[in-house]
Each structure stands twice: as structure tokens, then as C-alpha cells.
BAGU-795089 format. One record per residue (C-alpha): y, z, x; residue number from 0; residue in three letters. Coordinates in nm, 2 decimals, decimal comma. Layout:
! residues N
       py       pz       px    nr   rest
        Y        Z        X   NUM    ALA
...
//
This chain:
! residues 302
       py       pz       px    nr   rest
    -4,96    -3,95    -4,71     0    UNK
    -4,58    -4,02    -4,55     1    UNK
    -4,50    -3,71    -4,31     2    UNK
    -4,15    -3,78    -4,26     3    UNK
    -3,89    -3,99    -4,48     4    UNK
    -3,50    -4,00    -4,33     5    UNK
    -3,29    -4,04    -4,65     6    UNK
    -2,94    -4,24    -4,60     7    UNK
    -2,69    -4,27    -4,88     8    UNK
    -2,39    -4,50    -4,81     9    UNK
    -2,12    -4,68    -4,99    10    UNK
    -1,88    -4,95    -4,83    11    UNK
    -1,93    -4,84    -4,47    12    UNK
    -2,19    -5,13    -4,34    13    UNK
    -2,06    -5,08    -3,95    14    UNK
    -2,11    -4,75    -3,95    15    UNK
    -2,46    -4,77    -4,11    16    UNK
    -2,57    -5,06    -3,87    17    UNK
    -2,45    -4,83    -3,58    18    UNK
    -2,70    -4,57    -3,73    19    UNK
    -2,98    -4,80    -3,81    20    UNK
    -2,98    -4,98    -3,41    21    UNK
    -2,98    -4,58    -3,31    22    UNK
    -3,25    -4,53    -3,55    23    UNK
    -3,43    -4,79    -3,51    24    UNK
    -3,72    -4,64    -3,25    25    UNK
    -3,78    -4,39    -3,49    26    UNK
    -3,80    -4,60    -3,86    27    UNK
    -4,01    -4,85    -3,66    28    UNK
    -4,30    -4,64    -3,70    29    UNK
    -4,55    -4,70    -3,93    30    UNK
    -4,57    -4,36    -4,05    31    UNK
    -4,20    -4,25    -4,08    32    UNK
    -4,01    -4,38    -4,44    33    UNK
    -3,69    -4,48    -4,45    34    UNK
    -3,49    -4,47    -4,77    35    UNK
    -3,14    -4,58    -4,85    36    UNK
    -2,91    -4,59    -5,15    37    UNK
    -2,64    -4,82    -5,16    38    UNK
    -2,46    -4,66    -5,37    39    UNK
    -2,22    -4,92    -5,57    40    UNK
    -2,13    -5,11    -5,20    41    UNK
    -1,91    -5,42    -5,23    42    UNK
    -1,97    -5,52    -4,87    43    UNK
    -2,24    -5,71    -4,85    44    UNK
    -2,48    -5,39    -4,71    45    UNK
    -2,78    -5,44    -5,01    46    UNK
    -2,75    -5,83    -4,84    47    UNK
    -2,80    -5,71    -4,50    48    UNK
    -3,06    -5,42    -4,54    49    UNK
    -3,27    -5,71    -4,72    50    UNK
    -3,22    -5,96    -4,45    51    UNK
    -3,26    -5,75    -4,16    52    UNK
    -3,43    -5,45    -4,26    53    UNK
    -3,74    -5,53    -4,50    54    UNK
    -3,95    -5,19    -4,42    55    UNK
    -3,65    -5,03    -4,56    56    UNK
    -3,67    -4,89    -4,92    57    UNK
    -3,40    -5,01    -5,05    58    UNK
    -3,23    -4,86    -5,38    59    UNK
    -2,88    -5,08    -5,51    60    UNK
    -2,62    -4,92    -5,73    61    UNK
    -2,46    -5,17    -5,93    62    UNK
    -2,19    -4,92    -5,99    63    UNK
    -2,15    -4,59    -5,78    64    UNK
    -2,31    -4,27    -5,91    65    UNK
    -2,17    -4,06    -5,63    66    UNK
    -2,28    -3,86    -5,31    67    UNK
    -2,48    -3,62    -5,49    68    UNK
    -2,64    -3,80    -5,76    69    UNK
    -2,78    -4,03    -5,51    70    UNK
    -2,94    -3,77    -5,28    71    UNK
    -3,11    -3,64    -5,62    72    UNK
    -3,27    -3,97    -5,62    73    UNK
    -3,38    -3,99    -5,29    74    UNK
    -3,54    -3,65    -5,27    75    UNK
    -3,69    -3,71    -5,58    76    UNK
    -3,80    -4,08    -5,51    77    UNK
    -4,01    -3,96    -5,15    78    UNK
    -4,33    -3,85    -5,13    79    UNK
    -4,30    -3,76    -4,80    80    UNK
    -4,39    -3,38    -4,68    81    UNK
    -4,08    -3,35    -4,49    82    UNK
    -3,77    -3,55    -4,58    83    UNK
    -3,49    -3,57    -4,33    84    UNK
    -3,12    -3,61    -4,49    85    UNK
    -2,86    -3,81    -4,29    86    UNK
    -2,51    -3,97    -4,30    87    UNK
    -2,43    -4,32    -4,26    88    UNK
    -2,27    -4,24    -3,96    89    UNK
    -2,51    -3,99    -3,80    90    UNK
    -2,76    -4,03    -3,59    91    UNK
    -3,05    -3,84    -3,42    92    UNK
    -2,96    -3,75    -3,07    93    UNK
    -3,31    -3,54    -2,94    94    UNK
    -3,61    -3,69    -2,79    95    UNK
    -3,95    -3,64    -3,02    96    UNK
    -3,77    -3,46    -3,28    97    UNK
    -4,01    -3,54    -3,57    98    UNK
    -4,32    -3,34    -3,34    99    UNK
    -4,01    -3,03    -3,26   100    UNK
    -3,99    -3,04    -3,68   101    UNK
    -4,33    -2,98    -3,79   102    UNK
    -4,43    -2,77    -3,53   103    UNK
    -4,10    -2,54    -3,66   104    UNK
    -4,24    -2,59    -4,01   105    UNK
    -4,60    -2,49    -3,91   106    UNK
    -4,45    -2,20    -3,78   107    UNK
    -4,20    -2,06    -4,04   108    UNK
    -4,41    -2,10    -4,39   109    UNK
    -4,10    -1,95    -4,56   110    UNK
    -3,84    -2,21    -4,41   111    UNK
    -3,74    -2,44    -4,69   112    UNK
    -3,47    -2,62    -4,49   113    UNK
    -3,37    -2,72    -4,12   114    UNK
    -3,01    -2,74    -4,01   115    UNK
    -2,94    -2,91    -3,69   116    UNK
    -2,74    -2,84    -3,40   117    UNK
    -2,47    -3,12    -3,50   118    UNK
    -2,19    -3,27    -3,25   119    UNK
    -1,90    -3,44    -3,44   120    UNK
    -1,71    -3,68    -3,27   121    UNK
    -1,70    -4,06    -3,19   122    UNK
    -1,73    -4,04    -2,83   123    UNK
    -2,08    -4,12    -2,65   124    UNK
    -2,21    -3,71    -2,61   125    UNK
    -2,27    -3,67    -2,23   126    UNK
    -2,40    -3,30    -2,19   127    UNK
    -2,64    -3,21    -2,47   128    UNK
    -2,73    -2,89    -2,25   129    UNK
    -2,74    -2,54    -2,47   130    UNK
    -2,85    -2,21    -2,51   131    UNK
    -2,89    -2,15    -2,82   132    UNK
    -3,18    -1,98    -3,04   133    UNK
    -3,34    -2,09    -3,37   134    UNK
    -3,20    -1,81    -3,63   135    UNK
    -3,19    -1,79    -4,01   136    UNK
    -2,88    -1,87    -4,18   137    UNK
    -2,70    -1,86    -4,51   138    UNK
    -2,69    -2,23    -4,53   139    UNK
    -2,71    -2,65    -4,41   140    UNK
    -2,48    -2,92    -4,33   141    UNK
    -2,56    -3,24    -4,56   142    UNK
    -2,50    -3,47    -4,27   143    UNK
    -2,83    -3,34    -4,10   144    UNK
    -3,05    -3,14    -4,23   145    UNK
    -3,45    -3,14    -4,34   146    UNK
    -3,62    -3,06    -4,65   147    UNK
    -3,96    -2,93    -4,69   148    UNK
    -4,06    -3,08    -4,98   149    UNK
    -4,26    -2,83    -5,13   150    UNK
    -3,93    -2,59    -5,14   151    UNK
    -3,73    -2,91    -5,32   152    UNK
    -3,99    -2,97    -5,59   153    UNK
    -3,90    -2,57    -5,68   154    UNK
    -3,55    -2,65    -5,70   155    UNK
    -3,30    -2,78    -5,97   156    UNK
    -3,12    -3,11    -5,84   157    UNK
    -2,85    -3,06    -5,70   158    UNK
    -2,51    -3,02    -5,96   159    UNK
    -2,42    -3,45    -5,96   160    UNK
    -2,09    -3,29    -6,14   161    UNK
    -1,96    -3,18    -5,84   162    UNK
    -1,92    -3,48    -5,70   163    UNK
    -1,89    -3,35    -5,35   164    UNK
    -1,92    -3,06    -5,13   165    UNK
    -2,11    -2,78    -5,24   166    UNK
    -2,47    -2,88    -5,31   167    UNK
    -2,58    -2,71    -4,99   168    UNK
    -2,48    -2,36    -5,09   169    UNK
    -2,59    -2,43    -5,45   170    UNK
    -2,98    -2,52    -5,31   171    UNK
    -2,95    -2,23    -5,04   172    UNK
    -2,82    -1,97    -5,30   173    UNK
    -3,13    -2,10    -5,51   174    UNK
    -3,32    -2,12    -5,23   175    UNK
    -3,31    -1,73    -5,15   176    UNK
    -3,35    -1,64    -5,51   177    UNK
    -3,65    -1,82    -5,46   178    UNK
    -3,76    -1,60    -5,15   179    UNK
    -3,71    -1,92    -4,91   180    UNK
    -3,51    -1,96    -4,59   181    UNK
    -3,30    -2,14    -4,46   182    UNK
    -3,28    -2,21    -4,05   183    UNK
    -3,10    -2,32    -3,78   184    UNK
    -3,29    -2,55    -3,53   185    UNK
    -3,05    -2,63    -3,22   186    UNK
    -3,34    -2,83    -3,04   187    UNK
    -3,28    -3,12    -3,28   188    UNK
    -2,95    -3,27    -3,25   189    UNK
    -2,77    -3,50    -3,42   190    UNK
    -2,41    -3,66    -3,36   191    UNK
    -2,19    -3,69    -3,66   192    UNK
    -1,94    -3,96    -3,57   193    UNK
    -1,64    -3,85    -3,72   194    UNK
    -1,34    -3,70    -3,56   195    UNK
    -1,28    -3,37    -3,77   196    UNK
    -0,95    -3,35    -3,63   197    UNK
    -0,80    -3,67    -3,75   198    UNK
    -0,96    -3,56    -4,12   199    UNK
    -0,58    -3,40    -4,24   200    UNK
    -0,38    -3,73    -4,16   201    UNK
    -0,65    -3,92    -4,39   202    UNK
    -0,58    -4,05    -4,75   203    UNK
    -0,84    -3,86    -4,90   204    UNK
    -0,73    -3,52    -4,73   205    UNK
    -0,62    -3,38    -5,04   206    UNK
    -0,94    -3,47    -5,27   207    UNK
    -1,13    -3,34    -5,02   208    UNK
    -0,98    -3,06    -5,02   209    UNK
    -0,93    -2,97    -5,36   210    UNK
    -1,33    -3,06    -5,39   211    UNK
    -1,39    -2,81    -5,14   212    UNK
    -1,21    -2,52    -5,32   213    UNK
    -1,31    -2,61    -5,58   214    UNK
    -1,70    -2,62    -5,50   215    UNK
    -1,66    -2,29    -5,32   216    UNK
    -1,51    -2,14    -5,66   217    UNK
    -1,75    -2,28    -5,85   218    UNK
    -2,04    -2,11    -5,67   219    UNK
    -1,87    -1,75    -5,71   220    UNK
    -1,85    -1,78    -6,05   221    UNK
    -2,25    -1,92    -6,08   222    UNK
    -2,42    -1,69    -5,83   223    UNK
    -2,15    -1,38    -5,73   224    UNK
    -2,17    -1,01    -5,88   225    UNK
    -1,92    -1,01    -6,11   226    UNK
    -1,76    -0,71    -5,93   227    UNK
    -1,72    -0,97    -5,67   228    UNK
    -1,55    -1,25    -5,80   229    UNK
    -1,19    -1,15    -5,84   230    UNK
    -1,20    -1,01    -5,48   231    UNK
    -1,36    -1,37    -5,33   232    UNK
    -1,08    -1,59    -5,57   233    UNK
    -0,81    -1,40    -5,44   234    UNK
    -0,90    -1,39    -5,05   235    UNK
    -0,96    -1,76    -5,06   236    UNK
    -0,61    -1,85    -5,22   237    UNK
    -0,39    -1,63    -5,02   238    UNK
    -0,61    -1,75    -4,72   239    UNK
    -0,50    -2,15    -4,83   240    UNK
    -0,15    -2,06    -4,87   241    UNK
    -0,10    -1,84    -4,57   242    UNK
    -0,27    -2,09    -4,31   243    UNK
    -0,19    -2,38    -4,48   244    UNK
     0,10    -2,42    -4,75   245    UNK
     0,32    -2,12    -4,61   246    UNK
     0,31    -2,37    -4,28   247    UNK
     0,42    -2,65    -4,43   248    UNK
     0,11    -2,85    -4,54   249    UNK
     0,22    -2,92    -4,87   250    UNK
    -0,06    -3,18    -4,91   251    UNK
    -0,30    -2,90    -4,94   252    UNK
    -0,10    -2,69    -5,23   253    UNK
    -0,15    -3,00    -5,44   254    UNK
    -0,54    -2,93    -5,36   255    UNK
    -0,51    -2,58    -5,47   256    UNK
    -0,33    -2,64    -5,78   257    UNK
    -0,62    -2,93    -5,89   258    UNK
    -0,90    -2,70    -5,78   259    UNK
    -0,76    -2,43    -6,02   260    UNK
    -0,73    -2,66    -6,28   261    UNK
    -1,09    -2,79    -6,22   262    UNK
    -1,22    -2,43    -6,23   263    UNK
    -1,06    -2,36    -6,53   264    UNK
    -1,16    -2,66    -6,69   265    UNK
    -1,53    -2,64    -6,58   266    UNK
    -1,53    -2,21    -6,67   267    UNK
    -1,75    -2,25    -6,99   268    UNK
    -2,04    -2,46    -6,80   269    UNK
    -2,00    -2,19    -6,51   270    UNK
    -2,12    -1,92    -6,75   271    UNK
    -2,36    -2,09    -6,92   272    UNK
    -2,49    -2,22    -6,59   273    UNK
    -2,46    -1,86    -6,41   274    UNK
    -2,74    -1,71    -6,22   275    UNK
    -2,65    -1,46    -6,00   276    UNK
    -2,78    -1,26    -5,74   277    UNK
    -2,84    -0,92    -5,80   278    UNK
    -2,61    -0,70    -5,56   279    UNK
    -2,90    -0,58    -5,35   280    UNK
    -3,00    -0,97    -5,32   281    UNK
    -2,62    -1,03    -5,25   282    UNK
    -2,56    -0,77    -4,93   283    UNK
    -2,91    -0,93    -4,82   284    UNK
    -2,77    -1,30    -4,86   285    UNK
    -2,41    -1,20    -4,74   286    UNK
    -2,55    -1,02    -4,43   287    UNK
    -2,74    -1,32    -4,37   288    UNK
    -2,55    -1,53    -4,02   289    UNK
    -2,32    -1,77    -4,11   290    UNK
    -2,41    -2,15    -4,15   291    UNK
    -2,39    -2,36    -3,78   292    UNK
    -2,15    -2,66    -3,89   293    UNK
    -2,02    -2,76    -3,59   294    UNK
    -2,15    -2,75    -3,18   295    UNK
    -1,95    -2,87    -2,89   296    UNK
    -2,07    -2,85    -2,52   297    UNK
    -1,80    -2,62    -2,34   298    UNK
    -1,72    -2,95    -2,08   299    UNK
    -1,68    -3,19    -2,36   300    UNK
    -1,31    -3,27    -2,42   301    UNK
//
């Protein structure tokens, strides 16, 4: 049986997934590690190239894209690997033997579902990796680098393909605790994300991804909060928008907040019908619970 299977989804971005795959490629040379990738709709040429230059590679080839979520469904539920390792098309894995730090964590923590990583965003080559951080539970993951237990995912419902994008981590973790599984934070495994966060707001998709964002975020209140909690959460997270964003002149982001509402109000009947929410004992727990890691820079890194 597979142990490990990394799990790439990527659409119209070959350089960035051949930079992953040559930075990869010590570790999906092994015999016993899988690697899966869904090309999802691509009209680049990357199905062309994976075949050419990358035969061990699964490969699965959207005619016509399906989206980010969608496609991770299919991978997670395509593996039969024990552990399956999610990443970006343009992250790669940074630490030295991770795959042995994984399953030792694993053997450790029966009730961890999923692994975060310790995750550096930028473009730069890292220089000081050095930290002193400790593994700790945590309310959530960051899709870009992350590991599933399979076990935990074949408990799970997919992951909600209808919203498109952002969210599906807090969906699985909210599930995930209901479930009595953990999520944890493992900083000994590191993975660069190479994307420069900062430069994100002067990008043509700003907006969408903002308004997916909210939206996502809303979403989830209305499937898994107390009710008691819901108008309180809404409210905090609008006048939060406006105060640091639209009230200082970001007028790209009011546009996000007026199509998020509209998409909550618009999606409100499958919300209810699709609601599952913690009890408020299970809620204090899971809000008490330390915030998700998303991002880690070295304090000399510029």
C-alpha cells in the first residue's frame, strides 16, 4: 500500500508547476511516494508536458475546469494512499526528510486528522529556516500545505465544490471537531508558498477574492455557529471591512462586500438546509481552540 501521495491541482500556470515539480522531484522519485495532479481545464500545454516529461505522474485532464475545490474532491478521493499531502502549484517542500517527521507525528497523535505546516510566502530563495516554534493544536489548515490522514477524510463530506474558493478548510476542520478529530500545527515541516501576499491587492482578481472570502467566512456562521452567534459574527466582520478597508479608501473591496452579501443571501435557503452546528459547549471548546498558523517569516528576512 502507497504511504504518502502529494496531490497538486493546477490550471494555466505550467512555470510555476515545473518550478515545483524540479523542487519536488527528490521526493516523487521514489518508488513509494504517489504523485497526483489535476489539470484542471489548462490551455497551456501542461497535460502535454506532465506526459512527456513526467510519466510516474498520475495524471487527471479537465477538458473544461471544474474549479479549485472540486478537483481536490477528486484527488483525495482518487488516492489510496494512508497519508496524502495537499500542495499548490507553486509550493514547494522546504524541510529535509519530511515524509519520516510526518508519520512519526501521526504515530504519535491518533486523533490528528490533519497537519498544517509552518508555511513562508514569498518569491525570494528562504535563507534562515531557523525557529522556535512548538507543534500545537489549532482551529484550522492552510490549503497550500497541509496533510490528510486518510482515515479522518474518508469520515468526511467533500468539501462544498459550490464555494468555489476559500473556505473548504474551515468547513473539513469545523466537521472535523464534531467528529472528535484534531487539527495540528507542525512547524518542523516547511513549505514555501511563492507568492508575494503583499502585491495580492494591486491584482485583477483582488476583488473576487475578496468577495469569496467574505463570503466563505459568512457562509460557515450560518452552517456551523449558535444561532445566538450569528448576528454578532455578521456584524463584527462588516464594520471590520469597512473600517480598515472602505472607510480608507479601498473602494475595490466595498464592491467585494456588496457581492458577498448578495451571495449570502442568495445561497441562505441551502445554508439552512445544510446547517450543522456546534452545540455552544462544542463552540467555546472550538473558539478557544489557538488560532490557524497561515503565515511564518524568520525575524531577518526582509
Amino acid at each position: 500500500m502507497t504511504k504518502f501521495s502529494i496531490l497538486i491541482t493546477t490550471k494555466n500556470r505550467l512555470n510555476d508547476l515545473k518550478t515545483t515539480l524540479n523542487k519536488l522531484a527528490c521526493f516523487i522519485e521514489k518508488n513509494n511516494i504517489e504523485c497526483i495532479i489535476c489539470d484542471d481545464g489548462s490551455s497551456d500545454g501542461t497535460s502535454k508536458f506532465l506526459r512527456d516529461n513526467y510519466p510516474n505522474i498520475i495524471l487527471i485532464q479537465h477538458q473544461k475546469s471544474k474549479g479549485l475545490i472540486a478537483s481536490r474532491n477528486e484527488l483525495l478521493n482518487l488516492t489510496k494512499a494512508t497519508y496524502a499531502i495537499t500542495l499548490d502549484d507553486d509550493a514547494h517542500i522546504l524541510s529535509q526528510n519530511p515524509f519520516e517527521i510526518i508519520e512519526t507525528f501521526f504515530e504519535s497523535n491518533k486523533k490528528c486528522a490533519v497537519i498544517s505546516f509552518r508555511i513562508f510566502w514569498g518569491k525570494n530563495e528562504l535563507r534562515n529556516t531557523v525557529h522556535d516554534l512548538k507543534p500545537h493544536r489549532v482551529k484550522s489548515f492552510v490549503g497550500c500545505g497541509h496533510v490528510w490522514r486518510m482515515e479522518a477524510w474518508k469520515e468526511m463530506p467533500n468539501y462544498p465544490e459550490w464555494f468555489v474558493f476559500y473556505g473548504e478548510e474551515a468547513f473539513a476542520s469545523y466537521h472535523l471537531f464534531q467528529k472528535n478529530w484534531q487539527v495540528w500545527f507542525l512547524p518542523n515541516v516547511l513549505i514555501q508558498h511563492r507568492v508575494e501576499v503583499k502585491n495580492r491587492k494591486n491584482n485583477n482578481d483582488y476583488t473576487i477574492r475578496l468577495r469569496r472570502s467574505l463570503r466563505s467566512g459568512w457562509y460557515l456562521y450560518f452552517m456551523f455557529f449558535p444561532i445566538s452567534e450569528i448576528p454578532k459574527k455578521l456584524a463584527y466582520t462588516f464594520w471590520m471591512q469597512l473600517k480598515l478597508k472602505v472607510f480608507k479608501g479601498d473602494y475595490k473591496a466595498l464592491f467585494a462586500i456588496i457581492g458577498a452579501t448578495f451571495n449570502l443571501i442568495l445561497n441562505l435557503p441551502k445554508l439552512i438546509f445544510k446547517r450543522k452546528p456546534l452545540t455552544e459547549l462544542q463552540y467555546k471548546e472550538f473558539k478557544d481552540l489557538p488560532d490557524t498558523v497561515i503565515y511564518w517569516e524568520p525575524s531577518n528576512e526582509n
